[in-house]
KENU-952056 format. One line per 5 residues: their letters; for each residue x, y, z of N, C-alpha, C. Coordinates in nm, 2 decimals, always signed. Example, Ala and Ser with C-alpha at 12.3 -4.5 7.8 and 13.67 -1.06 7.14 Angstrom:
as> +1.32:-0.57:+0.78:+1.23:-0.45:+0.78:+1.32:-0.33:+0.78 ~ +1.28:-0.22:+0.71:+1.37:-0.11:+0.71:+1.29:+0.00:+0.79
END
This chain:
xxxxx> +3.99:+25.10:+2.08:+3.97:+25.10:+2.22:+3.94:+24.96:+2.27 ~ +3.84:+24.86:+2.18:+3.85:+24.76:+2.23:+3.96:+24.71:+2.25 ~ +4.05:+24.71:+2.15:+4.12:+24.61:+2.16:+4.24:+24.63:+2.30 ~ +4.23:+24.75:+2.35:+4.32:+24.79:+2.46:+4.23:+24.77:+2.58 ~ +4.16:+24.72:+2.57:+4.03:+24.66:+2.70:+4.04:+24.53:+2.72
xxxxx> +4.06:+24.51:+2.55:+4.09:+24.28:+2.61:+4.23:+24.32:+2.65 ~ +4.35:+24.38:+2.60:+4.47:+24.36:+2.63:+4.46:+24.38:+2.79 ~ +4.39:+24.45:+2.85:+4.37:+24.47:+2.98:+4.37:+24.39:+3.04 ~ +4.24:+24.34:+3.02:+4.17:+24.19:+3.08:+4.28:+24.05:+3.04 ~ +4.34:+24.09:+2.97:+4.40:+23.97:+2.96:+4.54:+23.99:+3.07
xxxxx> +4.58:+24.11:+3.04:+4.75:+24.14:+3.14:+4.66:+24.11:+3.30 ~ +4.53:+24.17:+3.31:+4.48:+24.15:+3.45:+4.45:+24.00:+3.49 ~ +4.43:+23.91:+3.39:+4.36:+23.83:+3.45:+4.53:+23.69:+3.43 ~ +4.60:+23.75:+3.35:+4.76:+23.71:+3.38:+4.82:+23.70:+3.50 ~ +4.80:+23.82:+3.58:+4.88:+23.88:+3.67:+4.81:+23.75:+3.78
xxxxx> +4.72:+23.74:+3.79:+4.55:+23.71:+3.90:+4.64:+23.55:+3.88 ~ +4.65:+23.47:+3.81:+4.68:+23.29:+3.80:+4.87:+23.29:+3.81 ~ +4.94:+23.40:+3.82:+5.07:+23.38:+3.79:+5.10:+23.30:+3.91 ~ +5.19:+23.21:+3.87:+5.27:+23.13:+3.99:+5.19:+22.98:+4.00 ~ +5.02:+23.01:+3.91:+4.93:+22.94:+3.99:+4.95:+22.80:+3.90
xxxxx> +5.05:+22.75:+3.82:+5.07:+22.70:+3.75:+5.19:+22.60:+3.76 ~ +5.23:+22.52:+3.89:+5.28:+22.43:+3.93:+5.22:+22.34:+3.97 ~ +5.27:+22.22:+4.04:+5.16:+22.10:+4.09:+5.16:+22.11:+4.23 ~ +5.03:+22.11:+4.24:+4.95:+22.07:+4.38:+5.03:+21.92:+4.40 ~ +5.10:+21.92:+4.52:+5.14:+21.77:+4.58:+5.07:+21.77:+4.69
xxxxx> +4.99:+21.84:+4.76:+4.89:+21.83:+4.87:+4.76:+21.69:+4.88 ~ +4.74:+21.68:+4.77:+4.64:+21.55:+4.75:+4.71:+21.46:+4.72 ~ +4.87:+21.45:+4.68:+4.90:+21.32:+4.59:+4.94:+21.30:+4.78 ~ +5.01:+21.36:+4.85:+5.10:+21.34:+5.01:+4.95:+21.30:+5.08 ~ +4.80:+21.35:+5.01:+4.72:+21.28:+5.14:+4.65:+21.14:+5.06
xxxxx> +4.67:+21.09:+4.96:+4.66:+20.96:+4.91:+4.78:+20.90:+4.97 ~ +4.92:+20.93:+4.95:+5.01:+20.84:+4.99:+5.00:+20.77:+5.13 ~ +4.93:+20.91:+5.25:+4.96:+20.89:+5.33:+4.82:+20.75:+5.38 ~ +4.72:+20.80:+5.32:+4.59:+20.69:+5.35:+4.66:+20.54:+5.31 ~ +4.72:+20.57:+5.22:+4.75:+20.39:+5.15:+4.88:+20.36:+5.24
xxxxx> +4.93:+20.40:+5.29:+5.05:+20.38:+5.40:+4.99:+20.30:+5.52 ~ +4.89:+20.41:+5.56:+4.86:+20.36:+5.68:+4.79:+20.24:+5.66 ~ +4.68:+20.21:+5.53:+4.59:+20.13:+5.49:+4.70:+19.96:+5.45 ~ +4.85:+20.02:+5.41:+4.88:+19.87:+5.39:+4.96:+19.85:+5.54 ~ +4.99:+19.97:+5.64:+5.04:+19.87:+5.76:+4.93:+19.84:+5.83
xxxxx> +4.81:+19.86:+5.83:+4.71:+19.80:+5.92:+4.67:+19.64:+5.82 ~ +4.66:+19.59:+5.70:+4.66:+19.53:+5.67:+4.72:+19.41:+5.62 ~ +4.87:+19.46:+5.66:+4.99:+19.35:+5.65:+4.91:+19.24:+5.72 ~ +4.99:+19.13:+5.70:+5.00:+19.04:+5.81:+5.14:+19.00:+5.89 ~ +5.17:+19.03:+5.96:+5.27:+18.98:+6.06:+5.27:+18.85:+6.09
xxxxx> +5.43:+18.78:+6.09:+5.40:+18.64:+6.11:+5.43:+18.64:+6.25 ~ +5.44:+18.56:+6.32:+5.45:+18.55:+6.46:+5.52:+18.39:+6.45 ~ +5.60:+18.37:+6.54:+5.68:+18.25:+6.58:+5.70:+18.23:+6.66 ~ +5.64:+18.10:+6.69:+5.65:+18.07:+6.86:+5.72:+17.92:+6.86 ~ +5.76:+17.92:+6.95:+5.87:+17.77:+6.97:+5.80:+17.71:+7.09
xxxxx> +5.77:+17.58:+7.06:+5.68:+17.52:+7.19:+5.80:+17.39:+7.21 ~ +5.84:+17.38:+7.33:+5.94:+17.22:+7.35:+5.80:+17.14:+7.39 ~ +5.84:+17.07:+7.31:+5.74:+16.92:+7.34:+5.86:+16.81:+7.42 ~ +5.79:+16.73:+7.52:+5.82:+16.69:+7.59:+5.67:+16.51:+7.58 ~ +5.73:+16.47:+7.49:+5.63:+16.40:+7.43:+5.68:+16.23:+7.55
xxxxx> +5.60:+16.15:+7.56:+5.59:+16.00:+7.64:+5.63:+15.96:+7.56 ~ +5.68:+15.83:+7.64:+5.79:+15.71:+7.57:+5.65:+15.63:+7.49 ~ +5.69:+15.58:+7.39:+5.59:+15.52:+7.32:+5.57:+15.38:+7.38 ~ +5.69:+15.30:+7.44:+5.64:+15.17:+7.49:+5.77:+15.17:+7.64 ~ +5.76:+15.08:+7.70:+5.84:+15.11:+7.82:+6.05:+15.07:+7.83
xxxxx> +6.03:+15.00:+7.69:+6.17:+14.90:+7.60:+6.20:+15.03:+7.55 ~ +6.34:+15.06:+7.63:+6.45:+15.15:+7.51:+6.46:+15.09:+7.38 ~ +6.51:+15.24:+7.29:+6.58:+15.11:+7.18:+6.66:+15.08:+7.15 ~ +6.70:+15.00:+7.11:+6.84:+14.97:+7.10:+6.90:+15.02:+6.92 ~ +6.98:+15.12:+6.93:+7.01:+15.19:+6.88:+7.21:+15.18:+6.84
xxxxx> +7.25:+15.14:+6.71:+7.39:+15.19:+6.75:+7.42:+15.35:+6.77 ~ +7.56:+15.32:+6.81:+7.62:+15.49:+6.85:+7.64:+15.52:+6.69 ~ +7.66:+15.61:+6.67:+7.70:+15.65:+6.53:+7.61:+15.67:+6.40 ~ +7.46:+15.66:+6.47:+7.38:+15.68:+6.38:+7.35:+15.67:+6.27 ~ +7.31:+15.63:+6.14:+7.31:+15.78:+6.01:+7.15:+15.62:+5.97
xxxxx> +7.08:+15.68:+5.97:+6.91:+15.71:+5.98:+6.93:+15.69:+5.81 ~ +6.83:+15.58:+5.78:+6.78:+15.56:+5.63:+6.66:+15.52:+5.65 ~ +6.53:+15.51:+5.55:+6.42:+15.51:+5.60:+6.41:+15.41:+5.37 ~ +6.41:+15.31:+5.40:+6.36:+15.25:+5.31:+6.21:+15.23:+5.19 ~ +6.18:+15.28:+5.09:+6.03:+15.25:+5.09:+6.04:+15.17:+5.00
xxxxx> +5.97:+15.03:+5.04:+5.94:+14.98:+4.97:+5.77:+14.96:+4.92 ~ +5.76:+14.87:+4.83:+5.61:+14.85:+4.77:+5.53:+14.80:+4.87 ~ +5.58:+14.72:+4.95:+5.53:+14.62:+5.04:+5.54:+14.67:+5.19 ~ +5.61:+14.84:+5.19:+5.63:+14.84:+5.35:+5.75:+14.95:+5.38 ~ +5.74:+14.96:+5.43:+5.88:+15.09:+5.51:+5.98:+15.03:+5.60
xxxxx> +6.11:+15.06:+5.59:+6.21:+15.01:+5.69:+6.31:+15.11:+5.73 ~ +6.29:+15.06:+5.86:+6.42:+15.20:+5.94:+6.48:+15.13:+5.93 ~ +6.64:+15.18:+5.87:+6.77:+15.12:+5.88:+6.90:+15.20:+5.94 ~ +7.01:+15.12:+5.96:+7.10:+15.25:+6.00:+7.19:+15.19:+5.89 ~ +7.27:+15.27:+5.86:+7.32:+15.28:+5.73:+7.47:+15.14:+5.69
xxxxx> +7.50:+15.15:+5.85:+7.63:+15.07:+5.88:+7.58:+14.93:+5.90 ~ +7.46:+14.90:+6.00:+7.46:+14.83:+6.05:+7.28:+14.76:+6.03 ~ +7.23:+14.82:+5.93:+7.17:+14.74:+5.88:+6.99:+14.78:+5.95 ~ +6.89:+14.68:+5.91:+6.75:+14.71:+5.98:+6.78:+14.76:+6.13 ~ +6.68:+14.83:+6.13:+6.60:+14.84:+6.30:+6.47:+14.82:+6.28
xxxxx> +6.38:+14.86:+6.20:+6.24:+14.86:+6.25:+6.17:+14.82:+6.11 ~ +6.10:+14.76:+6.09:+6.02:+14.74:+5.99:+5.86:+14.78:+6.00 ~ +5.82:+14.80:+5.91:+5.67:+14.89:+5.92:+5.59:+14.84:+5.79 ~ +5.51:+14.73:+5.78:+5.48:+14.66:+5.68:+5.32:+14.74:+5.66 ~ +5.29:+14.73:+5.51:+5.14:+14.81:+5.49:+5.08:+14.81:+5.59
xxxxx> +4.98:+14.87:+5.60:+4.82:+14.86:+5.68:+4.74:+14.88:+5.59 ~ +4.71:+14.73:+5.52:+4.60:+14.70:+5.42:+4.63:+14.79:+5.31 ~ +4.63:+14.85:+5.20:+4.67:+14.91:+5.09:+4.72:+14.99:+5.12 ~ +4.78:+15.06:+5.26:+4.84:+15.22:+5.31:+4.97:+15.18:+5.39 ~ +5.09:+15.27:+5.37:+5.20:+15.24:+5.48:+5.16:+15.33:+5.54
xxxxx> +5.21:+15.28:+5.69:+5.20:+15.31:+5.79:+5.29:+15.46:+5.88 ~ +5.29:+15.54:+5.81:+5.31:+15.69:+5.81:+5.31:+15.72:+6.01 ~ +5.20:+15.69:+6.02:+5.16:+15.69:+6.18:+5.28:+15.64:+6.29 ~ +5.29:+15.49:+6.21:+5.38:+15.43:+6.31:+5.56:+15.48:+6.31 ~ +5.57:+15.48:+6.15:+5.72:+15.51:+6.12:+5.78:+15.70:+6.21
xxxxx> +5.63:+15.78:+6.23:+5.65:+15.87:+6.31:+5.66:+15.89:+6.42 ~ +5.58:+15.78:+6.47:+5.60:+15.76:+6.64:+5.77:+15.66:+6.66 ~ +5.80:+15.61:+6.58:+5.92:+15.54:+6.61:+6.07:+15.63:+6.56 ~ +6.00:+15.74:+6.46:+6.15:+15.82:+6.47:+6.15:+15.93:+6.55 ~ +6.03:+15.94:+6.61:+6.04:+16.04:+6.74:+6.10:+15.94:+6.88
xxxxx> +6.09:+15.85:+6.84:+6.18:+15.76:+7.00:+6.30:+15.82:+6.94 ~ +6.34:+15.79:+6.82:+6.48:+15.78:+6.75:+6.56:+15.89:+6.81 ~ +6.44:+16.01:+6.78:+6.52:+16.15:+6.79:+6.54:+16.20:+6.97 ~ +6.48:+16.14:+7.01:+6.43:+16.16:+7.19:+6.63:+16.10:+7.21 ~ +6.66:+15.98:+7.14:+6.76:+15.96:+7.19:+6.91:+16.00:+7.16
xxxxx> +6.88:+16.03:+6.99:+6.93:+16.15:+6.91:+6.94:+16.28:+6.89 ~ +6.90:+16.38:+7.01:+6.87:+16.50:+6.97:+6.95:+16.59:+6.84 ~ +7.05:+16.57:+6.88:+7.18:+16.63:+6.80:+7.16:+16.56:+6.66 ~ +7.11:+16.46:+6.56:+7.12:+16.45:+6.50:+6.99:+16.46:+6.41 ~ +7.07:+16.55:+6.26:+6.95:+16.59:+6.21:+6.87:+16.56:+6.03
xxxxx> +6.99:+16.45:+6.00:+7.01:+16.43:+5.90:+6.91:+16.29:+5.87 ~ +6.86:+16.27:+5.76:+6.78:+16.12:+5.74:+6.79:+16.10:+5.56 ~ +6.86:+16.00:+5.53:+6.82:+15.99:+5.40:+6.70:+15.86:+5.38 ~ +6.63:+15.91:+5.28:+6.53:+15.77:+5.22:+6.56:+15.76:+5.07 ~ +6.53:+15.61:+5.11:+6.58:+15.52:+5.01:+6.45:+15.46:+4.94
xxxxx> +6.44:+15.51:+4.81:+6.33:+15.46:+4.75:+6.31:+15.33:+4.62 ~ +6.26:+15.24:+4.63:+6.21:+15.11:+4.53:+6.17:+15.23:+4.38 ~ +6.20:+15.17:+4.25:+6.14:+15.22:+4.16:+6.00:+15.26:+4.16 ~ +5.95:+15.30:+4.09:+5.85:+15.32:+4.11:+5.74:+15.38:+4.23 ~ +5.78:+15.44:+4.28:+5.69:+15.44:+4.39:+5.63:+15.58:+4.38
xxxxx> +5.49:+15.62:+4.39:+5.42:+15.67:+4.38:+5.46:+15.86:+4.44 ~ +5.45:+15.94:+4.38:+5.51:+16.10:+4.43:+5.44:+16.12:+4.54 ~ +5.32:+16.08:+4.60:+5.24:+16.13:+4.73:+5.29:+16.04:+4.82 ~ +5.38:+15.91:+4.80:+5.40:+15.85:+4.82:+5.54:+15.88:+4.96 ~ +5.62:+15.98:+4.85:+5.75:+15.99:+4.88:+5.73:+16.12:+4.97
xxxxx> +5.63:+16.18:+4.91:+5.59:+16.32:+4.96:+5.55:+16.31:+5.14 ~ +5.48:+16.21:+5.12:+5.42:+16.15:+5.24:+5.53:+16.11:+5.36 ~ +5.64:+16.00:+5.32:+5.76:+15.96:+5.39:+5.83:+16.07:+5.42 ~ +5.87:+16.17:+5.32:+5.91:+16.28:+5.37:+5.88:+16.36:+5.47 ~ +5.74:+16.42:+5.49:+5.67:+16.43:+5.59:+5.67:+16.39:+5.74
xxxxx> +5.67:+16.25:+5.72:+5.68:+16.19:+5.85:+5.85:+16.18:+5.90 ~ +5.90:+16.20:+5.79:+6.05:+16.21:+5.85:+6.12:+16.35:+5.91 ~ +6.02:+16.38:+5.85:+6.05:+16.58:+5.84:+6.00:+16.59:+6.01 ~ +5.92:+16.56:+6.02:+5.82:+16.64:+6.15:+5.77:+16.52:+6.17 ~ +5.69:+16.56:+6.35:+5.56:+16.44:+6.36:+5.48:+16.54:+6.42
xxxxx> +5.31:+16.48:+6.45:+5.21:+16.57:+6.46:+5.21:+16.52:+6.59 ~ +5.14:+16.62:+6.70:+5.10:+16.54:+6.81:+4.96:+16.66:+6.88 ~ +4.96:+16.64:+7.04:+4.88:+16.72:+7.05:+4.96:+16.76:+7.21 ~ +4.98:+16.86:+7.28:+5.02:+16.93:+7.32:+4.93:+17.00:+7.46 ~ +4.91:+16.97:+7.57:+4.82:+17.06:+7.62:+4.65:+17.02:+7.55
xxxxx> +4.60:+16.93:+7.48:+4.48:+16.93:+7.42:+4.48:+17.01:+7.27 ~ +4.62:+17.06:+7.22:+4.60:+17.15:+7.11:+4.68:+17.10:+7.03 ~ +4.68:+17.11:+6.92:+4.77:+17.05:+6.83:+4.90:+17.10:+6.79 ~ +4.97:+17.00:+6.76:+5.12:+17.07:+6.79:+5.24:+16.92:+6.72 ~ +5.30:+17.06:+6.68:+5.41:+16.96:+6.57:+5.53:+17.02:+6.59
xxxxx> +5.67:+16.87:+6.56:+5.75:+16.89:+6.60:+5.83:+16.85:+6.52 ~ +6.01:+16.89:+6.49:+6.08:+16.88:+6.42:+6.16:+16.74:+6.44 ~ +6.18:+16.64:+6.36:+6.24:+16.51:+6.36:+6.38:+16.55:+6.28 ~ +6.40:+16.51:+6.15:+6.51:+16.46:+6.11:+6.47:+16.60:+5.96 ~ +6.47:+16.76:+5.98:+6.48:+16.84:+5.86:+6.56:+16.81:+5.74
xxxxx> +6.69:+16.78:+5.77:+6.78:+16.79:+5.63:+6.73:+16.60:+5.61 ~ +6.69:+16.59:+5.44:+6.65:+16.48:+5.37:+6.73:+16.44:+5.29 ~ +6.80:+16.38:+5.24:+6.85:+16.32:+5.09:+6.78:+16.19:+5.06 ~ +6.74:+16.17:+4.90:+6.69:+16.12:+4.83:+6.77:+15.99:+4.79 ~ +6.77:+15.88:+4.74:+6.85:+15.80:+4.70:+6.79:+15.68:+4.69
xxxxx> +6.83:+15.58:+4.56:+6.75:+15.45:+4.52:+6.78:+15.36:+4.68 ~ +6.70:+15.27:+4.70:+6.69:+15.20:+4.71:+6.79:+15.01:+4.73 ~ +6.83:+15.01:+4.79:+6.91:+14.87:+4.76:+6.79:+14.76:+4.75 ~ +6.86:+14.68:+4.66:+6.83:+14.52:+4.62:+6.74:+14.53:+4.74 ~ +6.63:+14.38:+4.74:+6.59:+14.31:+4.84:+6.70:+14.23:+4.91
xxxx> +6.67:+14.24:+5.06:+6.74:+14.12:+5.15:+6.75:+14.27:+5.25 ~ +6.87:+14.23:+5.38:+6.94:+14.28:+5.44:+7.06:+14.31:+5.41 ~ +7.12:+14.44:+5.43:+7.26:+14.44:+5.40:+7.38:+14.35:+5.48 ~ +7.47:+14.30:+5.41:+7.60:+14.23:+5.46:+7.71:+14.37:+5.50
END
């Protein structure tokens, strides 16, 4: 007779869990849903704002610029030189005491581009040797210039597309 008392309890307590034996997805759907919400509240969104700078003439002398452009920016050991590719120097930018002068070669290719809009191209031309923070730096200043805007700081796009390239000999080109 026992043993028809556990078979009981056992068919009864069978019957009592049947079905009960799939997966709960109720807690996995209220984790998913916390961490959903938890990574859109903590994204970061980028935001892009376009500011026209409308920057002053740096001295009151246009420049004198040929038509036909194509922008080379020279580094040498001794100094930086704007050139145009056809037609040789425009602006020379000699150290300031062990440092080139980053500052000035920016304010002078922002005249460049004031008169150039449309053009977007600049290669520099590098001396052996010259230092990677160096080139990193020329880059920079050719890339963009910094200024300040309304009292706030603010940067602007000069000459983006770059090409790399040695250097010519000392002198002027013929």
């Amino acid at each position: 007779m026992s043993g028809s008392l556990l078979r009981r309890r056992q068919a009864r307590n069978h019957a009592r869990y049947k079905g009960r034996n799939g997966i709960n997805i109720v807690p996995m759907l209220d984790i998913f849903t916390i961490l959903l919400f938890f990574l859109i509240f903590t994204a970061v969104f980028s935001k892009t704002h376009i500011v026209e700078l409308n920057l002053p003439a740096q001295s009151s002398e246009p420049l004198k610029l040929p038509e036909g452009l194509q922008l080379e920016v020279v580094v040498r050991k001794d100094g930086l030189l704007v050139q145009d590719k056809n037609t040789g120097p425009l602006q020379p930018f000699p150290n300031v005491g062990a440092d080139y002068d980053f500052d000035g070669l920016s304010a002078y290719l922002s005249r460049v581009k004031a008169r150039f809009p449309e053009l977007r191209s600049a290669t520099v031309l590098l001396e052996a040797d010259v230092p990677y923070d160096t080139i990193i730096a020329t880059m920079d200043a050719v890339r963009s210039f910094e200024g300040t805007l309304d009292g706030h700081p603010a940067r602007g796009e000069l000459f983006p597309v770059i090409s790399l390239g040695d250097a010519p000999a000392e002198g002027p080109r013929t």
